[in-house]
N, C-alpha and C positions, 0 to 999 in steps of 0.2 A: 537523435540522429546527428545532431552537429558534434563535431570532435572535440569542443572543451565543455561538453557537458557532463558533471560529475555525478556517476551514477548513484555511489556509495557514499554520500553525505555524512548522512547520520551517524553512523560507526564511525565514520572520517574527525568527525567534531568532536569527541568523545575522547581523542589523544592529544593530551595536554599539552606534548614534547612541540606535535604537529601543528597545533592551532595557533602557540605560542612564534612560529615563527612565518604564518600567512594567512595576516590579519590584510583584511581589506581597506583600501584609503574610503573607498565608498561601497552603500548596498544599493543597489535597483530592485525592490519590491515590486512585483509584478501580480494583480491581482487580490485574491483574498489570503488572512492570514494563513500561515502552513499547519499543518499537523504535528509537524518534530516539535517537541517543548526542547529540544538539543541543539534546533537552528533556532529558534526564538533567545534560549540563553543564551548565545553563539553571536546575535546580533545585540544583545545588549551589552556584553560584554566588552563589542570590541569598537563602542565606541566611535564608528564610522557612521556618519552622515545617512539618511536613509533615504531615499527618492522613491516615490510608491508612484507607480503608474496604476488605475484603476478605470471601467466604465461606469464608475456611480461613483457621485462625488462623497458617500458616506466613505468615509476611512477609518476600517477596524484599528486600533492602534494603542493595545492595551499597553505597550513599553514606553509610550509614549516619543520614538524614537524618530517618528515622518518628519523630516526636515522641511519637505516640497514636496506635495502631490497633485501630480497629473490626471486630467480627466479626459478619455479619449478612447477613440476602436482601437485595442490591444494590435489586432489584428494591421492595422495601417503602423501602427506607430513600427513593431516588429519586421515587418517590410524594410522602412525606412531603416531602421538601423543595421538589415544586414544589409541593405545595399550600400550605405557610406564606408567610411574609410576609417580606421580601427588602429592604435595603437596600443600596447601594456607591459607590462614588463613581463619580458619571457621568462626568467627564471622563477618568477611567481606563478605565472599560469602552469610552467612544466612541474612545478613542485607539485602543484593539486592534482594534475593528469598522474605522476608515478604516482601518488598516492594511492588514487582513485583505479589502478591497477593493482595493486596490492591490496584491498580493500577487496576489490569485485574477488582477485584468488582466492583470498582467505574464505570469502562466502562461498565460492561454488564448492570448494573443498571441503567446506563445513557440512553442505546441504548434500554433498551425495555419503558425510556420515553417518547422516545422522536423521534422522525420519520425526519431522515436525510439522506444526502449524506453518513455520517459515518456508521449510519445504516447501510443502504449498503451496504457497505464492509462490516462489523462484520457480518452480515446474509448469504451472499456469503460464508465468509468464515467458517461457521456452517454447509454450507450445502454440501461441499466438502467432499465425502467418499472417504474411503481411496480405491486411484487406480485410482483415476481420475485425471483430471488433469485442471488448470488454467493459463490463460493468461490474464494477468492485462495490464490495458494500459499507460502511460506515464501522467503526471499531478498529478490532487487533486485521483485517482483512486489509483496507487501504495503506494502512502505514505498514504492515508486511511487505505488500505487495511496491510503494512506495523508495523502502530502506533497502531491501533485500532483492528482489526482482528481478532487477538487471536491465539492459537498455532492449526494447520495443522498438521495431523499425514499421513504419509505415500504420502504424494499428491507433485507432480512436480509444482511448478510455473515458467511460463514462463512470459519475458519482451523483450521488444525490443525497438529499434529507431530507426526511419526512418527520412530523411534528417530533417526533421520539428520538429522531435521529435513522431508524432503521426500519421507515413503513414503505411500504410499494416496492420495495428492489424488486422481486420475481418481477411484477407487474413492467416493472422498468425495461427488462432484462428481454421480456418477451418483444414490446414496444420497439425497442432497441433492433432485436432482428426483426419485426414485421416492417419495418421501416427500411431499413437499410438492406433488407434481402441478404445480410453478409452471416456467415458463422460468429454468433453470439456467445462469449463465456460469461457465465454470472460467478465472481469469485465471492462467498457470502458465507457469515457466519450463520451458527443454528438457529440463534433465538431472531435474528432479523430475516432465515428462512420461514422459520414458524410463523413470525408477523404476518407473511404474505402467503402462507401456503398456496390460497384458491389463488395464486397467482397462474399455478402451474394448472389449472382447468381448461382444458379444451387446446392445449398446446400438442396432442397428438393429429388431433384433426387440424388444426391451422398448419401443421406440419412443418414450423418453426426450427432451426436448427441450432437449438438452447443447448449449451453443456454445464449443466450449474452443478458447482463444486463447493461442499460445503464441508468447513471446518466444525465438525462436532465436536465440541469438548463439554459439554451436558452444563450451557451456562453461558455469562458472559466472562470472559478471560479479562479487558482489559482496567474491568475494576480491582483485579490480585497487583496492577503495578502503581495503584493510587495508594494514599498514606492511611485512608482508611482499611487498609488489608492490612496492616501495622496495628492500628486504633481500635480497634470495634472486634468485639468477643467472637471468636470465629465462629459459632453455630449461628450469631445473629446476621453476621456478616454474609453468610453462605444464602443466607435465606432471603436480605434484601437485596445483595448484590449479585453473588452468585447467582439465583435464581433456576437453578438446576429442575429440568424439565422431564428427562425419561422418554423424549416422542422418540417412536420410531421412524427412521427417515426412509425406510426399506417401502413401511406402508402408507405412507402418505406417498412415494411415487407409483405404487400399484394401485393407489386409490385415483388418481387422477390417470392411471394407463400408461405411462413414459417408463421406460428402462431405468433400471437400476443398478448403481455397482460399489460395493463397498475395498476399498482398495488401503493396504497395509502397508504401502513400501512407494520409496519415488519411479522405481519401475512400473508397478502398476497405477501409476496416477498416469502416468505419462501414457501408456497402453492406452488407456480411456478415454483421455483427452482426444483423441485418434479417432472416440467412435461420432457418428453420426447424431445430432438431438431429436426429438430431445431426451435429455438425460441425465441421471440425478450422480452423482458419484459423491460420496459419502467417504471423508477420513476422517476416523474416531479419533482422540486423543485424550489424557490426563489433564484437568485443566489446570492442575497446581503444579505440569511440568512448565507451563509458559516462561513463566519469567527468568525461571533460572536458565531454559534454552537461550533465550534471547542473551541475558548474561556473558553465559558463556561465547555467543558467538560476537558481541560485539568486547568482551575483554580479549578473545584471540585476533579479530582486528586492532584493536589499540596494541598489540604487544608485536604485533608484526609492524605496524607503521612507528614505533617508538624503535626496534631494532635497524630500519629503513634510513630514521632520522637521527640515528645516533652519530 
């Protein structure tokens, strides 16, 4: 919600022209380490001082880059610094904000082309009003949802990990709205639906108003963008990483009594989104078109911000 916050990072970091000319004097780490291996290179690379604010004095810090870290309620400290008094250098902060416009165009333009996993998440999070609440699940889902998305007004997102990285999310998801009484979406992939199927048990009768939306792509996706999808002979590969399943998600939501919708296109995600939980809504996908989507959509961002910064 604050207006120098940059939605579109990730693809942002990825233009050499761009990064090359708004390198930071310093970073303020906030919390745990991020997701992007784009912002993590991005901060080593440029060589700026690192200040980690944290509530436990353990400090993740594989770059070795923490100059000083703070131990303290996030919450108090971030009070306190929007209430003082703030100077920077404008032409640096406005270079990220156009950027950071050009970046978000390039993506919505992309995502009403083109019918993807990333879809997905950017429509998800469109259809999030404010008061509601989200639970994204661990993988290619949070950093989708993350990179691509777009900026959320007023709405909590929840995450978690379970020993695997992807145990409990239904269970989460349902918790999430029995608690909160608010419209719950679970953004989750297949194999960390399957994890928690009996999540969805008895969610007709509690009468919960879950919309979980899962990206099918028969597997885990975001082992195709590790070095061992290069490395390792692709039928061995498929089988320890990949780990392609065959569940049908139709009957695992008729098994449990909840609605069902398998949807083909960002129109009919968006339709769904709309319905009442709880509700299973199922989009299939290729899982070896991942990476080259992702590809293309963040080389069309770099080549619109390298035309911007010429």
């Amino acid at each position: 919600e604050h207006p120098n916050v940059i939605i579109a990072f990730d693809p942002i970091l990825r233009a050499e022209r761009f990064v090359s000319v708004a390198n930071p004097e310093v970073i303020v780490h906030v919390g745990e380490a991020p997701a992007s291996k784009v912002l993590s290179q991005w901060t080593r690379k440029s060589h700026a001082p690192v200040l980690h604010l944290g509530e436990s004095e353990t400090v993740v810090d594989p770059l070795h880059r923490v100059a000083i870290s703070f131990v303290g309620n996030l919450g108090e400290f971030c009070a306190l610094a929007a209430a003082g008094a703030h100077s920077c250098d404008a032409e640096w902060l406005t270079r990220w904000k156009k950027a950071d416009v050009v970046a978000s165009n390039v993506i919505e333009t992309w995502v009403a082309q083109h019918w993807s996993e990333i879809s997905v998440s950017h429509t998800v999070s469109r259809a999030l009003l404010a008061g509601s609440q989200c639970v994204v699940s661990s993988s290619m889902p949070i950093r989708d949802l993350e990179w691509f998305g777009g900026a959320m007004t007023d709405v909590v997102v929840h995450s978690n990990r379970g020993a695997n990285g992807i145990d409990g999310v239904v269970s989460t998801a349902v918790g999430v709205a029995l608690g909160s009484g608010a419209t719950t979406f679970l953004l989750i992939g297949d194999i960390a639906c399957i994890h928690d199927s009996n999540g969805m048990w008895d969610m007709k009768r509690r009468d919960v108003d879950v919309r979980i939306v899962v990206t099918n792509n028969d597997g885990g996706a975001i082992f195709s963008f590790l070095p061992q999808a290069r490395e390792v002979d692709a039928e061995v590969f498929e089988k320890i990483y990949g780990t392609p399943h065959g569940v049908s998600f139709a009957s695992l939501a008729h098994a449990h009594g909840i609605k069902y919708c398998a949807v083909t296109s960002v129109q009919e995600l968006d339709a769904a989104c709309q319905e009442l939980g709880p509700i299973l809504i199922e989009a299939r996908f290729e899982r070896s078109a991942d990476v080259a989507q992702h590809e293309d959509l963040n080389a069309a961002v770099v080549r619109a911000l390298e035309e911007a910064t010429a």
